[in-house]
C-alpha positions as CSV (number, residue, x, y, z in Angstrom):
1,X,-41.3,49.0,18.3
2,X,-40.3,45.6,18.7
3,X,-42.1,42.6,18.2
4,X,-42.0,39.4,20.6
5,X,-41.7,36.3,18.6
6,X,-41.3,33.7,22.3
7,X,-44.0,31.8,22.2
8,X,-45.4,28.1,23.3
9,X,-44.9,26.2,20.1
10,X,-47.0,22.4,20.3
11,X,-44.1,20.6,19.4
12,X,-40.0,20.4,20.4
13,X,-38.0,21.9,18.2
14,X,-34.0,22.2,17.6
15,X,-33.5,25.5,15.6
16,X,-30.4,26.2,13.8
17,X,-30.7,29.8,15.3
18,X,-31.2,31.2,19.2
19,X,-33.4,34.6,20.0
20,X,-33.7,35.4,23.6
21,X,-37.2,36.5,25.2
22,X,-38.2,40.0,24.8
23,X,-38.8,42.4,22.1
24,X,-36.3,42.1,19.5
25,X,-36.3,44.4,16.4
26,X,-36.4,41.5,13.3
27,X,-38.1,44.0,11.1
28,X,-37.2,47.3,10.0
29,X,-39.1,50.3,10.3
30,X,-42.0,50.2,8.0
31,X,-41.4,52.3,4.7
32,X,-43.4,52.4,1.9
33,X,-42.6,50.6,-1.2
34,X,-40.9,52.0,-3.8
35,X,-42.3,51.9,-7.7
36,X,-40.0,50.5,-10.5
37,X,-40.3,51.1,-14.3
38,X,-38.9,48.9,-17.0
39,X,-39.2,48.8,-20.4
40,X,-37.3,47.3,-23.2
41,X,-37.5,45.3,-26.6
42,X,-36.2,41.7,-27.0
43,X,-36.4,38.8,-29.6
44,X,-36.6,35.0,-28.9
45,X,-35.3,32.2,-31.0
46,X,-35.2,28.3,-31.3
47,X,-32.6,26.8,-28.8
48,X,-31.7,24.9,-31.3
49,X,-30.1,27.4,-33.6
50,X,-27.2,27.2,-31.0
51,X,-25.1,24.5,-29.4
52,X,-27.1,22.0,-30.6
53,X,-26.1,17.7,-31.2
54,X,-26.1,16.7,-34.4
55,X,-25.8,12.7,-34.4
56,X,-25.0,10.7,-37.6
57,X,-25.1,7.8,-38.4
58,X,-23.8,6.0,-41.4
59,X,-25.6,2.6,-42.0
60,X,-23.5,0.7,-44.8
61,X,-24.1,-2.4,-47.3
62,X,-21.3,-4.5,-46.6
63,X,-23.2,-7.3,-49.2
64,X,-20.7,-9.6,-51.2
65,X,-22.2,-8.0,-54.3
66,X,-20.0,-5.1,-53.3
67,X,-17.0,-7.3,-54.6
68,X,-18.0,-6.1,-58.0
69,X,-19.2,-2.8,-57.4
70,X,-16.7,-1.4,-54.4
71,X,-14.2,-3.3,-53.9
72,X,-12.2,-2.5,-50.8
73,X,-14.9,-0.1,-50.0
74,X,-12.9,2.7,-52.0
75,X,-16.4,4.6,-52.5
76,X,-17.6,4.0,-49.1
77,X,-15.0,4.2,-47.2
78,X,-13.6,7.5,-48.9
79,X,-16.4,9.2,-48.8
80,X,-16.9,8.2,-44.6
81,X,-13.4,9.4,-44.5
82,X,-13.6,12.8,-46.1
83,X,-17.0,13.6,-44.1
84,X,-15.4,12.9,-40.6
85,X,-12.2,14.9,-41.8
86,X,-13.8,17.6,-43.0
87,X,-16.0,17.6,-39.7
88,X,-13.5,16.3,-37.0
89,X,-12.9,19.2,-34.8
90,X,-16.4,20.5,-34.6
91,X,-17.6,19.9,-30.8
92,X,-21.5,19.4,-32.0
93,X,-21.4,16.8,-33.7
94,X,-21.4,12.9,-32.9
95,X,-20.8,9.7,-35.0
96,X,-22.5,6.4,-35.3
97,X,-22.1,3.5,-37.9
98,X,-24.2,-0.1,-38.5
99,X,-23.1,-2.4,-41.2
100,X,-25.2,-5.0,-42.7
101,X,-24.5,-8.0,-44.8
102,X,-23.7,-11.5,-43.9
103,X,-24.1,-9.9,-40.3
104,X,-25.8,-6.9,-39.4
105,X,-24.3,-4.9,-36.0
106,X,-23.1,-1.7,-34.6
107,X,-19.6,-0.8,-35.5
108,X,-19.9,2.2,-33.0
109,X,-21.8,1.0,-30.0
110,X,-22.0,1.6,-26.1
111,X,-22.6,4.1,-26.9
112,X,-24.5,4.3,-30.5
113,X,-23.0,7.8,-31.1
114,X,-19.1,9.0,-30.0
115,X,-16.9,12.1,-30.7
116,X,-14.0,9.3,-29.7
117,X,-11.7,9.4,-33.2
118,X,-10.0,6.3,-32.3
119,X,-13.9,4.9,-32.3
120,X,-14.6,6.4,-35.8
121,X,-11.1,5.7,-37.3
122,X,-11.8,1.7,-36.3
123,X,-15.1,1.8,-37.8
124,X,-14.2,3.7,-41.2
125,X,-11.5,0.5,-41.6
126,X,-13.9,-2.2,-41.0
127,X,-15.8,-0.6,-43.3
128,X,-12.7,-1.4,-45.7
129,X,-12.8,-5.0,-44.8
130,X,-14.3,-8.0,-46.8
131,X,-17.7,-7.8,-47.7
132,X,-20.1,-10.6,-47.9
133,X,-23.7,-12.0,-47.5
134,X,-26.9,-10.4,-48.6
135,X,-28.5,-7.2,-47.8
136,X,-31.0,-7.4,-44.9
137,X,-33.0,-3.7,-45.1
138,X,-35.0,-4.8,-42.3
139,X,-32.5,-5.9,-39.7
140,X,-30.1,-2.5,-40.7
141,X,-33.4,-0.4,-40.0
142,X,-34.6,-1.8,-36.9
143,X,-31.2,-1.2,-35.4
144,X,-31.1,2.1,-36.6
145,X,-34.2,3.3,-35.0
146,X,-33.1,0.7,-31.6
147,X,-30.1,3.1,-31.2
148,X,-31.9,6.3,-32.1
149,X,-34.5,5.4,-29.4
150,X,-31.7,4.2,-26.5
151,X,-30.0,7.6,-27.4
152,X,-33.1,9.7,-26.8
153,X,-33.6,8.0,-23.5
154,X,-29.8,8.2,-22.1
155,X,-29.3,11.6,-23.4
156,X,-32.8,13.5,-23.1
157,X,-31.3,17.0,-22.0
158,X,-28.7,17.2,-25.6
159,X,-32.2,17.4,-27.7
160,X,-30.5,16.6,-30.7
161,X,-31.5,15.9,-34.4
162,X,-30.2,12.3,-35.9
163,X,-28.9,12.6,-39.7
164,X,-29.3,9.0,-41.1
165,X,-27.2,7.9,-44.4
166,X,-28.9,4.5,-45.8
167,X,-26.2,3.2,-48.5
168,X,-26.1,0.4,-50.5
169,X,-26.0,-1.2,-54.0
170,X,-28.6,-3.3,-54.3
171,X,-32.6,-4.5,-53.5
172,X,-33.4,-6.0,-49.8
173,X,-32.5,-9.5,-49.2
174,X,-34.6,-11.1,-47.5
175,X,-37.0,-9.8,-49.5
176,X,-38.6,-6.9,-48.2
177,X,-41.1,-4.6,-50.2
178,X,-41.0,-1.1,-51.6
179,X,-44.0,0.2,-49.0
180,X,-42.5,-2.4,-45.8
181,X,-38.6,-0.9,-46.4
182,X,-40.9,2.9,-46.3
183,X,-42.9,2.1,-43.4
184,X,-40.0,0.9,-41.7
185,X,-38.5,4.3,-42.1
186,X,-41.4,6.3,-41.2
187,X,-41.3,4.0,-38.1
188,X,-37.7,5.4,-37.6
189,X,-38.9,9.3,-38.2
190,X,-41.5,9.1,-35.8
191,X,-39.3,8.4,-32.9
192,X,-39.3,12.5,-33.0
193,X,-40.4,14.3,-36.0
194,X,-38.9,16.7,-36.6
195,X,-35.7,15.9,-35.6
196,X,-34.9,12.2,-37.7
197,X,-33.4,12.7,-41.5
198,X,-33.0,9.7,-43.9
199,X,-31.1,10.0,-46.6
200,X,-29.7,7.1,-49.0
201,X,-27.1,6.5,-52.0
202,X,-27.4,4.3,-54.5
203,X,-24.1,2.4,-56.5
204,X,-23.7,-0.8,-58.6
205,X,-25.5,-2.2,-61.6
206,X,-28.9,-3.4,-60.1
207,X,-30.3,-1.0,-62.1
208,X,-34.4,0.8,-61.5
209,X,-35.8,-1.9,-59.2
210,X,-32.9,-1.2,-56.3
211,X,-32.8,2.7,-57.4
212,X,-36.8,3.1,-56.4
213,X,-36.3,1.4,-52.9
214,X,-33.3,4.2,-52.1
215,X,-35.6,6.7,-53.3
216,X,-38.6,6.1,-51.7
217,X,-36.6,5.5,-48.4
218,X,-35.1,9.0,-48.7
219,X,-38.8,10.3,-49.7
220,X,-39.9,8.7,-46.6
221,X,-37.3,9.7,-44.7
222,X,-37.8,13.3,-45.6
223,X,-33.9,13.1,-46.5
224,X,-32.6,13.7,-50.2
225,X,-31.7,10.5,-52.8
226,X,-28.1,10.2,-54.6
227,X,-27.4,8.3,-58.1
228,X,-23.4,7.7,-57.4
229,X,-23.0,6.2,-60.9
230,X,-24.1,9.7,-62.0
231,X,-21.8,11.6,-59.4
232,X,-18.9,9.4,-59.1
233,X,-18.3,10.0,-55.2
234,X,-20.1,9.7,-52.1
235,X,-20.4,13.7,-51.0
236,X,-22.5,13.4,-47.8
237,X,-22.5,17.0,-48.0
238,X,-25.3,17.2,-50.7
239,X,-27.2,14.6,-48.7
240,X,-27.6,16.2,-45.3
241,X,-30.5,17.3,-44.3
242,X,-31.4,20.3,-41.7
243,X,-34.8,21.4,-39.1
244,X,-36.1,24.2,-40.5
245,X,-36.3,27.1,-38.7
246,X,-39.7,26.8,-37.2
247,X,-40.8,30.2,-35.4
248,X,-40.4,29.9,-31.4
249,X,-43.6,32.0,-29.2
250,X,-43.9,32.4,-25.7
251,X,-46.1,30.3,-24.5
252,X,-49.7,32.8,-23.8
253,X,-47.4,35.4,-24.7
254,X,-47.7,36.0,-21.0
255,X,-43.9,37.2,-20.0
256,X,-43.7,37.1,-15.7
257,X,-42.0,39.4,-13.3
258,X,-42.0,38.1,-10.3
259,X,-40.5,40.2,-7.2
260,X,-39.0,36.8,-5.1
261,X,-38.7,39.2,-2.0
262,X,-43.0,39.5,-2.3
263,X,-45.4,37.0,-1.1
264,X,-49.3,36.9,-0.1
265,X,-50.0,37.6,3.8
266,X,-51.5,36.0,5.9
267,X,-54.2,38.6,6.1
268,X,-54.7,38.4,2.3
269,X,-52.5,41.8,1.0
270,X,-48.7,41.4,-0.8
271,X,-45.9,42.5,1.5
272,X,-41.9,42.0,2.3
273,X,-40.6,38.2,2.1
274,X,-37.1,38.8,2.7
275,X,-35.7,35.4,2.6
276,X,-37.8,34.1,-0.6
277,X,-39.6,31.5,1.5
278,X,-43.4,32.0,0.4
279,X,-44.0,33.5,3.5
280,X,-43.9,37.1,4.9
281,X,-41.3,38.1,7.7
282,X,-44.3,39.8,9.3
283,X,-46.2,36.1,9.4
284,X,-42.6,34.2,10.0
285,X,-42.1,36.4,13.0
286,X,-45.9,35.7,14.5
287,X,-45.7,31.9,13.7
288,X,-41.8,31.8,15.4
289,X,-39.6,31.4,12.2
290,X,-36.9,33.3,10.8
291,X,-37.6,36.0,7.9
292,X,-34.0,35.7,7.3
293,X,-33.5,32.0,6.6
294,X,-35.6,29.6,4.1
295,X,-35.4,27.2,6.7
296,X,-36.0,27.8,10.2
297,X,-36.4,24.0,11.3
298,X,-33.5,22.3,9.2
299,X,-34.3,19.3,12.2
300,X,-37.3,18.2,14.3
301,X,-36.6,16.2,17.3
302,X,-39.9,14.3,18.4
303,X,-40.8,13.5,22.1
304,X,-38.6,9.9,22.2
305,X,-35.5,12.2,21.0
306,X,-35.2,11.2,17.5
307,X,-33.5,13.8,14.9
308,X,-35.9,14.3,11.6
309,X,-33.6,15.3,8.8
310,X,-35.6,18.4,7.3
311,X,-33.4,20.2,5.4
312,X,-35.0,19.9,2.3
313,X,-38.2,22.2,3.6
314,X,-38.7,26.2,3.3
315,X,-40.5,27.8,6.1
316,X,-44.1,27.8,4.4
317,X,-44.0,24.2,4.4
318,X,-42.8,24.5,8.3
319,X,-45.7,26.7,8.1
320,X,-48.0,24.1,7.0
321,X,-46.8,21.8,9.4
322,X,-47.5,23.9,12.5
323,X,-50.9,25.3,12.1
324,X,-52.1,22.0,10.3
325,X,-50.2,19.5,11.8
326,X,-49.2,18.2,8.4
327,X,-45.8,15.9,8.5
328,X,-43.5,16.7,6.6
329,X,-41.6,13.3,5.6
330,X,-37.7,13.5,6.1
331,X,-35.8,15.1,3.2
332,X,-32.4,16.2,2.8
333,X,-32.2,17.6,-0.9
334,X,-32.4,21.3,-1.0
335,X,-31.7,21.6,-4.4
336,X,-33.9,23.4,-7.4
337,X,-32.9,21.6,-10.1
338,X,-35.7,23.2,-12.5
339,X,-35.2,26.3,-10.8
340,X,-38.8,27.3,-10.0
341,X,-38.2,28.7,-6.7
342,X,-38.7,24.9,-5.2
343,X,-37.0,22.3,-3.6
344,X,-36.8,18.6,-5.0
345,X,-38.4,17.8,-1.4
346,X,-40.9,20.6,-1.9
347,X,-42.1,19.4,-5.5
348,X,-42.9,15.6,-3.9
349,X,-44.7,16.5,-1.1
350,X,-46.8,19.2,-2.7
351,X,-49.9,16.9,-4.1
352,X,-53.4,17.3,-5.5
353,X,-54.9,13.8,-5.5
354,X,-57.3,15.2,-7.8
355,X,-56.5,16.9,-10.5
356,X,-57.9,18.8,-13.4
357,X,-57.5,16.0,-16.1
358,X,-57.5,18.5,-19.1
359,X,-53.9,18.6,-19.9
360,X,-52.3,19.4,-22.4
361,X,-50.6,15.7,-23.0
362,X,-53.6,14.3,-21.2
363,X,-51.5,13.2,-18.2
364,X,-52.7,14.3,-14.9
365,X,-50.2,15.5,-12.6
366,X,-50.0,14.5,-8.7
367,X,-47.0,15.2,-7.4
368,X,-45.0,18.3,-8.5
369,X,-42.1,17.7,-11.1
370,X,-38.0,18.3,-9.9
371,X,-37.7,18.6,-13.6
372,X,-40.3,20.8,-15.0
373,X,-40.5,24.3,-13.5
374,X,-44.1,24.3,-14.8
375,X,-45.2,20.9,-13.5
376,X,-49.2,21.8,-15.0
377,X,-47.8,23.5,-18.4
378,X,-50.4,26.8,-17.7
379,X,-47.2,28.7,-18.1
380,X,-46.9,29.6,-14.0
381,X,-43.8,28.5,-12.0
382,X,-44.5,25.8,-9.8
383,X,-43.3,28.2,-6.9
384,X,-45.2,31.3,-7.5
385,X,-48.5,29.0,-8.0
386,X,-48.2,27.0,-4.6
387,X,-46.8,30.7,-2.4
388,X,-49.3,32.5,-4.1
389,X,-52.3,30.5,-3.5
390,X,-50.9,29.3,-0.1
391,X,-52.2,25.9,-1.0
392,X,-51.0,22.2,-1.7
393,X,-52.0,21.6,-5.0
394,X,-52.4,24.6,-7.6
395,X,-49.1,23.8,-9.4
396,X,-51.0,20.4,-10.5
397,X,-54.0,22.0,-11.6
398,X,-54.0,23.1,-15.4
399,X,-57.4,24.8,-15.2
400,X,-56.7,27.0,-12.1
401,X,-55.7,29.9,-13.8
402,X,-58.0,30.0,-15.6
403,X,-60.9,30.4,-12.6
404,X,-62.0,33.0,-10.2
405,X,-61.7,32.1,-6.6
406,X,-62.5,35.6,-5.6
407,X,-65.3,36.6,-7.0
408,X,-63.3,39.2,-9.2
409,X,-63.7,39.1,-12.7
410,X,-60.3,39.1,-13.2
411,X,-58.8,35.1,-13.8
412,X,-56.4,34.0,-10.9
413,X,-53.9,34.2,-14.1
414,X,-54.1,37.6,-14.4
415,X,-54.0,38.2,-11.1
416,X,-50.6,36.1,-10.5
417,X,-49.6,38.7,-13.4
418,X,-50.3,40.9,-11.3
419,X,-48.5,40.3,-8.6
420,X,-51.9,40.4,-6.7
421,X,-53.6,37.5,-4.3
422,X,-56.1,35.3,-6.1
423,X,-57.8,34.1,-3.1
424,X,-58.6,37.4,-1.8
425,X,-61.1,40.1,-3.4
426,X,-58.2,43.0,-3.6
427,X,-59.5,44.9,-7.1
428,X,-57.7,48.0,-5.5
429,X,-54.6,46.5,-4.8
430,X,-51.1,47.5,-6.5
431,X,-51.0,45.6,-9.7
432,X,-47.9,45.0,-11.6
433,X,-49.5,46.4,-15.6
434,X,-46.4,44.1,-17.6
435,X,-47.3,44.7,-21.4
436,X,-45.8,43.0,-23.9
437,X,-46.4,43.2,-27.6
438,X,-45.2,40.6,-30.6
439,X,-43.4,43.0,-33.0
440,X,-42.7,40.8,-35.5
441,X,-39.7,38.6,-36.8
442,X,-36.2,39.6,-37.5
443,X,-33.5,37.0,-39.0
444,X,-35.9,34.5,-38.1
445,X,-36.3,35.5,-34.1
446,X,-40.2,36.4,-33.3
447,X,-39.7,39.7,-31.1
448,X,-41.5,41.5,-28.9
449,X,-42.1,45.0,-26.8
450,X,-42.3,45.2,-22.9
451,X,-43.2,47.9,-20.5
452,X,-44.1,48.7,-17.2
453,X,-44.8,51.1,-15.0
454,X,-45.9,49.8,-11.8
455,X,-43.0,46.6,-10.0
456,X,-42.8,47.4,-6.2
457,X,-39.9,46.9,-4.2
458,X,-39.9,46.5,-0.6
459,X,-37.7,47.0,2.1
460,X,-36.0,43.9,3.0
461,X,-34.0,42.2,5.9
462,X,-30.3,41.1,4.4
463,X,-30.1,37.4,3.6
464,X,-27.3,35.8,2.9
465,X,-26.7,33.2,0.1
466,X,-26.3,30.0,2.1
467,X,-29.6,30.5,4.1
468,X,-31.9,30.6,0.9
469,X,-32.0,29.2,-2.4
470,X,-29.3,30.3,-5.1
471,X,-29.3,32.9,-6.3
472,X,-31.8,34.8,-4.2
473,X,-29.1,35.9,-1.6
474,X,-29.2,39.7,-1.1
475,X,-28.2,43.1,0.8
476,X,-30.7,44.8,3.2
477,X,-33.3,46.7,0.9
478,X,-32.7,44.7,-2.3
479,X,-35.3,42.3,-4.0
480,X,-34.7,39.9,-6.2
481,X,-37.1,39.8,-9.5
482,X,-37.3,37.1,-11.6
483,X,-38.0,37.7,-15.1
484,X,-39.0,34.7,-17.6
485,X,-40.6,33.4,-19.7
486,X,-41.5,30.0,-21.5
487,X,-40.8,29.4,-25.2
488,X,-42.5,26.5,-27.5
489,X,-42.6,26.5,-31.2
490,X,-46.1,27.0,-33.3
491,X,-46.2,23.6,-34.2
492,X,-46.2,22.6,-29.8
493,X,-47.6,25.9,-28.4
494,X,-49.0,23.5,-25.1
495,X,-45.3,21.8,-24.8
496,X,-43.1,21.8,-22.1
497,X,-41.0,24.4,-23.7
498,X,-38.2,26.1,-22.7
499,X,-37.3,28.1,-19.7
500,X,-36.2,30.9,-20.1
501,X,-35.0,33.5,-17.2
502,X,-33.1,36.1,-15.5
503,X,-32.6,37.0,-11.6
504,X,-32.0,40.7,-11.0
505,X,-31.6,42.8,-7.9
506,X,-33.3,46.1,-7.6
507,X,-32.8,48.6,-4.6
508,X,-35.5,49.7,-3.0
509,X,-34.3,53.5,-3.0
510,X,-37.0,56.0,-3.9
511,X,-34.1,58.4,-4.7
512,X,-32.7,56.5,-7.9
513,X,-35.8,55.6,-9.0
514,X,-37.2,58.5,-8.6
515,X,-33.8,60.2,-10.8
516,X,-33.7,57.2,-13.1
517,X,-37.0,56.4,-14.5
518,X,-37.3,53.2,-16.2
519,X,-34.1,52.4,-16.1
520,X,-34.5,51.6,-12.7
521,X,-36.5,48.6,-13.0
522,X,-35.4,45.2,-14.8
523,X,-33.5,45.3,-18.0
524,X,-35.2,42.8,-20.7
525,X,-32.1,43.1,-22.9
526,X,-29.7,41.3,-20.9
527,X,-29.2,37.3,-22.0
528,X,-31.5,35.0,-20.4
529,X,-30.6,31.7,-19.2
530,X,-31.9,28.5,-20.8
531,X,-33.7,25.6,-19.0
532,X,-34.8,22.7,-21.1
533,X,-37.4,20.6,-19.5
534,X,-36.3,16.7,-20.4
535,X,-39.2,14.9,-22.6
């Protein structure tokens, strides 16, 4: 039968959608869920190894000694000028240059780094020009790592690695010593380890005493040291420097599948949330919202008649507002930048004021992060943590995984795993039994096996795309299950990471999964999309 959602709300309301009185069939007739199997094999490697920014930049002696030892810059320039030609049409890699002498500046700048030939050309012939004054190591380095550390800040999304080529003939003047010119280059590595390379080039007749400064730079530097008098040409080939290929985990090697189209009840089980909301049509329907839109209450209009923009709000947060008369500031932005099934409005309104303060960065978080999908780094979705646990502030808690809140032995952890309610004792319940294996390393990739047997699917109301986030629009008896992951290397297992995920939609037919067996359920083969979270 029908259920009657016309009720007397305690506040006025404008909805965005009209039901009249009486019983109204919202829900479908109640079938059981249907069981989905998956299993697969799948290998994970650094996002790096693809796509990624390489930045160089070329810092030059443009001394007066260089009169006598390169005149007209015919070693300098030509061997700035091969590099860039023999690199000029590859898309990853940007071009910086600093100069120092009788003045030391940028010769590429605003920005430091450019793809722009006509930039690079102009550069490469000032580098041609006159040369004069002394060679000031200090003021050349402390511009170098000035750009490196503006670049980081304008750019953090490209995550690039900067390639550094220190050149010059002769000892720092002002004097500067061996260890200072070293420590002023660690000073420059340690912007990001890991991702800085200096390398230097020595030329000219200053002899040992300026050779040991280049070479402890490059030492320093972690970057490789060139005697041109014994090679005859600047080849910035043999000086580049590369990241190694350090091994990429997940992080817990805990791998989620998360059916979008399932949320905890109200009355503590796991049923049907067709519009991906946090909240299940059965309690959307008793509370007088819409299973079949995120937002029921896009705008509030309070007694004096004044319109409250609310469009940034799903229906659990509407929720929230109506049984405990929580506000719910006005906010527009809908959007899900970090895509962990949350809005930017959602993230800064869910708080905890007090927070576990064991992170892993030692930063507590209050407010949930737009830009990290894991706002508390425990390796849960900032969504699935706050509809799970139906509260306000579980996404800011890095320890709350790791409890018990239900007197089960079981860790909420492995009960959002699950797919089970952590706040409820349900040791009975239908648990999700994901397995997943590390199987080793091929061509550098650390790889791993997944199965499992038990993923229900319920049957859903249709939603279409424009009335829930992107992405999670779907026909009548489809769900959509998220699969992902988070990726760190060894060396920054409690990082930020990367995202890694896939939507796909599963029908809720007993018939093909009964006739297709695992192949039924997700497909862990399939390419997963990439989120880097900015640092």
């Amino acid at each position: 039968m029908g259920v009657s959602i016309c009720r007397k709300l305690g506040f006025i309301v404008i909805p965005l959608f009209t039901l009249a009185c009486g019983d109204i069939n919202l829900m479908k007739p109640g079938t059981p869920p249907v069981n989905a199997k998956s299993q697969g094999d799948f290998c994970i490697s650094p996002p790096e190894n693809k796509n990624r920014l390489t930045k160089i930049m070329f810092v030059m002696d443009k001394s007066g000694s260089n009169n006598g030892t390169d005149s007209g810059a015919v070693l300098r320039g030509s061997g700035v000028e091969n590099f860039y030609n023999d690199h000029l049409n590859d898309e990853y890699i940007k071009w910086g240059m600093i100069r120092f002498g009788i003045i030391t500046d940028y010769m590429i700048a605003d920005p430091y780094f450019t793809q722009d030939e006509g930039s690079v050309r102009n550069a490469i012939a000032e580098l041609r020009s006159s040369d004069s004054g002394g060679t000031p190591y200090s003021d050349a380095l402390a511009k170098t790592e000035l750009a490196i550390r503006d670049d980081i800040e304008a750019f953090p999304e490209e995550d690039a690695y900067y390639m550094v080529f220190f050149i010059s003939d002769g000892q720092p003047e002002p004097y500067i010593s061996v260890e200072q010119a070293s420590a002023l280059v660690k000073s420059i590595i340690n912007v990001k380890p890991g991702k800085i390379f200096l390398s230097s080039a020595y030329y000219g007749t200053n002899g040992p005493a300026a050779q040991e400064y280049l070479r402890e730079m490059a030492l320093a530097g972690g970057g490789k040291y060139a005697d041109l008098n014994l090679t005859g040409e600047l080849d910035f080939e043999a000086l580049i420097v590369k990241p190694t290929n350090e091994p990429w985990q997940i992080k817990n090697t805990t791998l989620m599948v998360y059916n979008t189209n399932a949320s905890t009840c109200l009355n503590g089980t796991v049923g049907v949330d067709s519009d991906s909301d946090g909240m299940c049509d059965e309690d959307e329907v008793r509370y007088g919202l819409n299973p079949q839109k995120r937002n029921s209450f896009p705008t509030l209009t309070d007694e004096r008649g004044k319109v409250t923009d609310l469009r940034g709000y799903g229906d659990y947060f509407h929720w929230r507002r109506i049984v405990f008369g929580e506000s719910l500031p006005a906010c527009a932005d809908a959007t899900d930048e970090d895509h962990d099934l949350l809005t930017k409005c959602e993230e800064q309104y869910i708080v905890n004021q007090r927070p576990s303060t064991v992170f892993p960065d030692g930063k507590p978080r209050y407010n949930g992060d737009p830009k990290n999908p894991d706002t508390d780094l425990d390796g849960f979705l900032d969504g699935i943590e706050i509809f799970m646990f139906k509260d306000k502030g579980s996404a800011n808690d890095y320890l709350n995984v790791l409890r018990s809140y239900d007197g089960e032995s079981d860790s909420s952890g492995t009960q959002l795993r699950q797919h089970r309610n952590p706040t409820v004792w349900d040791p009975s319940a239908f648990a999700y039994d994901i397995i997943i294996n590390p199987k080793g390393y091929e061509e550098g990739k650390t790889c791993y096996s997944y199965s499992q047997s038990r993923l229900e699917l319920f049957n859903t109301l249709e939603v279409k795309e424009e009335d829930t986030l992107p992405g999670l629009g779907h026909a009548a008896g489809d769900s959509a299950v998220l699969i992902y992951y988070i990726q760190t290397p060894q060396s920054d297992k409690d990082g930020p990471g990367v995202y890694k995920y896939s939507l796909q939609y599963l029908q809720a037919d007993q018939r093909i999964n009964d006739s297709r067996g695992t192949s039924a359920g997700v497909d862990i083969e399939v390419p997963f999309t990439s989120y880097i979270v900015p640092q």
